[in-house]
TIVO-2410 file (N, C-alpha, C; in nm, 3 decimals):
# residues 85
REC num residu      c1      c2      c3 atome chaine
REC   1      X  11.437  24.750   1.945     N      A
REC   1      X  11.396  24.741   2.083    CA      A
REC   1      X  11.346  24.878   2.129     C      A
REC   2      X  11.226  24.838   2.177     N      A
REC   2      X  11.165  25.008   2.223    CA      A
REC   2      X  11.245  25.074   2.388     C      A
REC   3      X  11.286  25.146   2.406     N      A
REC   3      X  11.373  25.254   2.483    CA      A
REC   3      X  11.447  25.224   2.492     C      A
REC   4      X  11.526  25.179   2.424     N      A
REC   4      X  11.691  25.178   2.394    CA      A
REC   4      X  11.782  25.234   2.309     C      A
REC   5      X  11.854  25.340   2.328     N      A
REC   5      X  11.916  25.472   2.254    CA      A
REC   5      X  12.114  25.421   2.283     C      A
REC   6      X  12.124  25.434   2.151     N      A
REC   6      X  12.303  25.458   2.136    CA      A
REC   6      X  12.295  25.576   2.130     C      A
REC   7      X  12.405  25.620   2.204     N      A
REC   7      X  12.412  25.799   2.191    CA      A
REC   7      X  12.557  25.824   2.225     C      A
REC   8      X  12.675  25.890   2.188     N      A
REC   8      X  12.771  25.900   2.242    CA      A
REC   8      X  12.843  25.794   2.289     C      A
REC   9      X  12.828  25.687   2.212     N      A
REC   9      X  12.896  25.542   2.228    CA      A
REC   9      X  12.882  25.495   2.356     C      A
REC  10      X  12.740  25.513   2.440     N      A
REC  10      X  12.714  25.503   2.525    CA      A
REC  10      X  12.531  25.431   2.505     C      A
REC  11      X  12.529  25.325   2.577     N      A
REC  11      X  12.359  25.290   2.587    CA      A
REC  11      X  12.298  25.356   2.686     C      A
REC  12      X  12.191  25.421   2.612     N      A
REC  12      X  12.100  25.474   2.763    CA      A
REC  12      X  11.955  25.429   2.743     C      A
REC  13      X  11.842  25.353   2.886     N      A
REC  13      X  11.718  25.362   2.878    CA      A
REC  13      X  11.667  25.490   2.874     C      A
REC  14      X  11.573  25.523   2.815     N      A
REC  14      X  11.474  25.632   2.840    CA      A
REC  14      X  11.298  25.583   2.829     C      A
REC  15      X  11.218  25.614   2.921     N      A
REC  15      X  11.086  25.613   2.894    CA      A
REC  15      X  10.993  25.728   2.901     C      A
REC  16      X  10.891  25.706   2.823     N      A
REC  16      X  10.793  25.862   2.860    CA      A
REC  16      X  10.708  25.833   2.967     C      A
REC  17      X  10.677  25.899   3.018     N      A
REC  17      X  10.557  25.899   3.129    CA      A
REC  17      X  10.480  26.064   3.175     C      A
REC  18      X  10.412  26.063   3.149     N      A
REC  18      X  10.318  26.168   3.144    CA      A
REC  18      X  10.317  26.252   3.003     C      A
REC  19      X  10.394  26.189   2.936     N      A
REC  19      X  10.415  26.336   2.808    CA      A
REC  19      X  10.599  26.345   2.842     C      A
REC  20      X  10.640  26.316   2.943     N      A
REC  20      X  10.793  26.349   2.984    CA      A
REC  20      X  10.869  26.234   2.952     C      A
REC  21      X  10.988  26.280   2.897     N      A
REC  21      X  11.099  26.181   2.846    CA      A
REC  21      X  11.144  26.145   2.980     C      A
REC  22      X  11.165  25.997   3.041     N      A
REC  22      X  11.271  26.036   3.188    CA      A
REC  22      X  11.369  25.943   3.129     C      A
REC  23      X  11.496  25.975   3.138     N      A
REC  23      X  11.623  25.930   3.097    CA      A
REC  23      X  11.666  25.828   3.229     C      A
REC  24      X  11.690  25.744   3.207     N      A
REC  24      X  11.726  25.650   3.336    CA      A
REC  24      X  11.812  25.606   3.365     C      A
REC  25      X  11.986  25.688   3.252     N      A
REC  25      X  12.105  25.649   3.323    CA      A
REC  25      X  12.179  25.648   3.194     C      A
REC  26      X  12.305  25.590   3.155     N      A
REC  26      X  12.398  25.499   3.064    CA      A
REC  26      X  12.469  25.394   3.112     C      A
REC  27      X  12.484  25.282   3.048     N      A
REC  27      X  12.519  25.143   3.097    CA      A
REC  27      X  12.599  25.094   2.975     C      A
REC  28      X  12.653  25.026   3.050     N      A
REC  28      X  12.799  24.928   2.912    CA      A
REC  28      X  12.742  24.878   2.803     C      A
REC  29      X  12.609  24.806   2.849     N      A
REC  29      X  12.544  24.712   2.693    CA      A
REC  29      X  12.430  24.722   2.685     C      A
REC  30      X  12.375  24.677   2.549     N      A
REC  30      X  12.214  24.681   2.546    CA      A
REC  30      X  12.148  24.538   2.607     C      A
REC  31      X  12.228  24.471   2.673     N      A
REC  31      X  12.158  24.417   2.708    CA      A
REC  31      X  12.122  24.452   2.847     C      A
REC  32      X  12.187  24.559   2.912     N      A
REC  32      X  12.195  24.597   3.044    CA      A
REC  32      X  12.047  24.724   3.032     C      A
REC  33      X  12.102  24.799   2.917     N      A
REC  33      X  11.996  24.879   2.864    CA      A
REC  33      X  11.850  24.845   2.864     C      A
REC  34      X  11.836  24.724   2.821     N      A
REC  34      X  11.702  24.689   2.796    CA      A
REC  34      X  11.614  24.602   2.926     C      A
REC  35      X  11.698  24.599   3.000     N      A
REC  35      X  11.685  24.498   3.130    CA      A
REC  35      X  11.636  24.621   3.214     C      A
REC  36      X  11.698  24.735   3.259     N      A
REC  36      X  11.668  24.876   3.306    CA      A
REC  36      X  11.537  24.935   3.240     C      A
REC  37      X  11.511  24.922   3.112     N      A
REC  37      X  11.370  24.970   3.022    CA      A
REC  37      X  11.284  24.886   3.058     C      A
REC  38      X  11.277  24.755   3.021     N      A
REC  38      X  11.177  24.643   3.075    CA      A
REC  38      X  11.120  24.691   3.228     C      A
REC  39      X  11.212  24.715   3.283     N      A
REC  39      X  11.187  24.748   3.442    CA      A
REC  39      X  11.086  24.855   3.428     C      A
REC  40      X  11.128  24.970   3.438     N      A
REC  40      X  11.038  25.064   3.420    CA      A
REC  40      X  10.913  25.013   3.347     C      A
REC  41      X  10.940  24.990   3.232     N      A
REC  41      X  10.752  24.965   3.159    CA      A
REC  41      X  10.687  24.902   3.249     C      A
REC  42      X  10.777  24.776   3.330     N      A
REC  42      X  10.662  24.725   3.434    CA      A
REC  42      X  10.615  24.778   3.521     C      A
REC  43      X  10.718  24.917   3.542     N      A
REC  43      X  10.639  25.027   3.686    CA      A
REC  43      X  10.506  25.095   3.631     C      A
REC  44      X  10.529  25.111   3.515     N      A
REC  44      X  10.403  25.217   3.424    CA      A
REC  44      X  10.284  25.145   3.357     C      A
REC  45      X  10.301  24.957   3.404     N      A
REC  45      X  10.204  24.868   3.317    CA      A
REC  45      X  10.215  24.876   3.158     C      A
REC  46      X  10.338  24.905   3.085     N      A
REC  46      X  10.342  24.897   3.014    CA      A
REC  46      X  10.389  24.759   2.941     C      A
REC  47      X  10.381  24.707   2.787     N      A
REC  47      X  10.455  24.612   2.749    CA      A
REC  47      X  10.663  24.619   2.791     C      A
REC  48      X  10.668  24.505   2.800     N      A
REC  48      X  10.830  24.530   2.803    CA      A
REC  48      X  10.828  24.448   2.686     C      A
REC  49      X  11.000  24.465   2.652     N      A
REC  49      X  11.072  24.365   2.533    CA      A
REC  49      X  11.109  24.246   2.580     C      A
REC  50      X  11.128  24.238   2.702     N      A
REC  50      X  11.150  24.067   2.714    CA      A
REC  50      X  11.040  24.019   2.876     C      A
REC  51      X  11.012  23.944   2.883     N      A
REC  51      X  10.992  23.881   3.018    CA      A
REC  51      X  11.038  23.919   3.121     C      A
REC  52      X  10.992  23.963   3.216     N      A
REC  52      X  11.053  23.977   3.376    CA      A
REC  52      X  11.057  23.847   3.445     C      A
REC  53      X  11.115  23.807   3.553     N      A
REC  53      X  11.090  23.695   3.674    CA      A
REC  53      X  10.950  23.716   3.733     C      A
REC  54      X  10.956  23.627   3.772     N      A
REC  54      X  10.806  23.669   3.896    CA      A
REC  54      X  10.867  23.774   4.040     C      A
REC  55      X  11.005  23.673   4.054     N      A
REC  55      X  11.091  23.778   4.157    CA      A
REC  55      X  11.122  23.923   4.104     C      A
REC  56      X  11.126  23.979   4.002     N      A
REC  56      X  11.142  24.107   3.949    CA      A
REC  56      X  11.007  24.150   3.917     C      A
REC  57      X  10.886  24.073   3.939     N      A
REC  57      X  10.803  24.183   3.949    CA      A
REC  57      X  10.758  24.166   4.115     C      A
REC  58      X  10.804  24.101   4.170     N      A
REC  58      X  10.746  24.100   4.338    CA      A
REC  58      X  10.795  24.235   4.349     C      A
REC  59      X  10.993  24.222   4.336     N      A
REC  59      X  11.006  24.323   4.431    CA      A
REC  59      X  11.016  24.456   4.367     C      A
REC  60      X  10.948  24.473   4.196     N      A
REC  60      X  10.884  24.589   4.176    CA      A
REC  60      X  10.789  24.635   4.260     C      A
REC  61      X  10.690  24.546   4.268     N      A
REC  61      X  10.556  24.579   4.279    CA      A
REC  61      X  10.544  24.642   4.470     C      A
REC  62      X  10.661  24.628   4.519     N      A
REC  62      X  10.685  24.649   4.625    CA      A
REC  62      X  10.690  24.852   4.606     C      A
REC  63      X  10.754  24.871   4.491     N      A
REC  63      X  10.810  25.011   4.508    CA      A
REC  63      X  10.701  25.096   4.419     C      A
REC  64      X  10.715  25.211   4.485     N      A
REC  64      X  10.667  25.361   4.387    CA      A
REC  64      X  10.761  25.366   4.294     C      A
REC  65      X  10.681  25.424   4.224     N      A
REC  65      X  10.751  25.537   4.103    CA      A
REC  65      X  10.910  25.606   4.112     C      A
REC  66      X  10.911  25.686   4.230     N      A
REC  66      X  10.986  25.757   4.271    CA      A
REC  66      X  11.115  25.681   4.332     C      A
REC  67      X  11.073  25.559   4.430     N      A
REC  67      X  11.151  25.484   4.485    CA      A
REC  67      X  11.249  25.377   4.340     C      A
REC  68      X  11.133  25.356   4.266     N      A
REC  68      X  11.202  25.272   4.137    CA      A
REC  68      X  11.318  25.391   4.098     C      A
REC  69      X  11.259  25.530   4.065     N      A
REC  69      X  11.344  25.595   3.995    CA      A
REC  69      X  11.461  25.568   4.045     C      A
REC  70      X  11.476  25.606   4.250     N      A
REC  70      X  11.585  25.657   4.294    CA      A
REC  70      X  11.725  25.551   4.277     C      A
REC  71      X  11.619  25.406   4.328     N      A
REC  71      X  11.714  25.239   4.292    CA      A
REC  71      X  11.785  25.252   4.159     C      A
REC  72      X  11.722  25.279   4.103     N      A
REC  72      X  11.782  25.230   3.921    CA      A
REC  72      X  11.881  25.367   3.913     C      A
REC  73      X  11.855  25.537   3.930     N      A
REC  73      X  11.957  25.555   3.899    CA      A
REC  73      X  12.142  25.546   4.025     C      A
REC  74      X  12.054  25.533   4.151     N      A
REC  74      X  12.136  25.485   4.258    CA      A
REC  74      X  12.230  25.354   4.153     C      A
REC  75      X  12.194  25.271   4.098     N      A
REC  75      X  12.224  25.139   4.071    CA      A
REC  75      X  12.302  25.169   3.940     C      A
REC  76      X  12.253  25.195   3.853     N      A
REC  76      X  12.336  25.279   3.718    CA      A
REC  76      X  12.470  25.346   3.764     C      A
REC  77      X  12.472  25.468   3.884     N      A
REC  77      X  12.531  25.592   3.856    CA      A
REC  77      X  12.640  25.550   3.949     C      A
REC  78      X  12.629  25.395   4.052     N      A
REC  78      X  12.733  25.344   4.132    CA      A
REC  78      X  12.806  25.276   4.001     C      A
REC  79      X  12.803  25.220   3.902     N      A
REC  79      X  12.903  25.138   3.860    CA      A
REC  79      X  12.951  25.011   3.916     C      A
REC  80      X  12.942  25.003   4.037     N      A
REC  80      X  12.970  24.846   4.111    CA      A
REC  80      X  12.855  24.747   4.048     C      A
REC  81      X  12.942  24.677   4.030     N      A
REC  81      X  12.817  24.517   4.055    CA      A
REC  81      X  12.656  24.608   3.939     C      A
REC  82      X  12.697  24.638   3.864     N      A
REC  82      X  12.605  24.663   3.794    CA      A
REC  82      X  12.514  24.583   3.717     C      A
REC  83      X  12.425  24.549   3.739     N      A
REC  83      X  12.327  24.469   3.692    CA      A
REC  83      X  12.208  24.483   3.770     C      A
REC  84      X  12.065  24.469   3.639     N      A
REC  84      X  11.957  24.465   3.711    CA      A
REC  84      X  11.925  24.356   3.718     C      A
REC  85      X  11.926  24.226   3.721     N      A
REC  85      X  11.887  24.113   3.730    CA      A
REC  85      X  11.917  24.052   3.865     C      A
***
């Protein structure tokens, strides 16, 4: 699966964008991992690994770059109710 890293018995997304690695958190599973990566590629028009909703790309397509960043690691770095779906 493309941006999905075991590291420290920990899953983390990472994507490049501009030439820059941006690291986008650590999460319990890869499947949480890859749900967080998918996301992003859809901010950058890139391929993802699985399908999005139509509702997950509405209320992408709603946000910047910056605003995606701040949600996802806001959403990661709370631990509550963690999930991107």
């Amino acid at each position: 699966m493309r941006g999905v890293y075991y590291k420290n018995m920990k899953w983390q997304p990472a994507i490049k964008v501009d030439k820059k690695q941006i690291h986008l958190g650590t999460v319990g599973s890869q499947q949480e991992v890859a749900c967080f990566y998918d996301r992003a590629t859809f901010m950058c028009g890139r391929e993802p690994n699985f399908e999005l909703t139509t509702k997950e790309k509405d209320e992408l397509s709603k946000l910047g770059w910056d605003d995606f960043l701040t949600m996802t690691w806001s959403t990661i770095n709370s631990k509550s109710n963690l999930t991107c779906l």
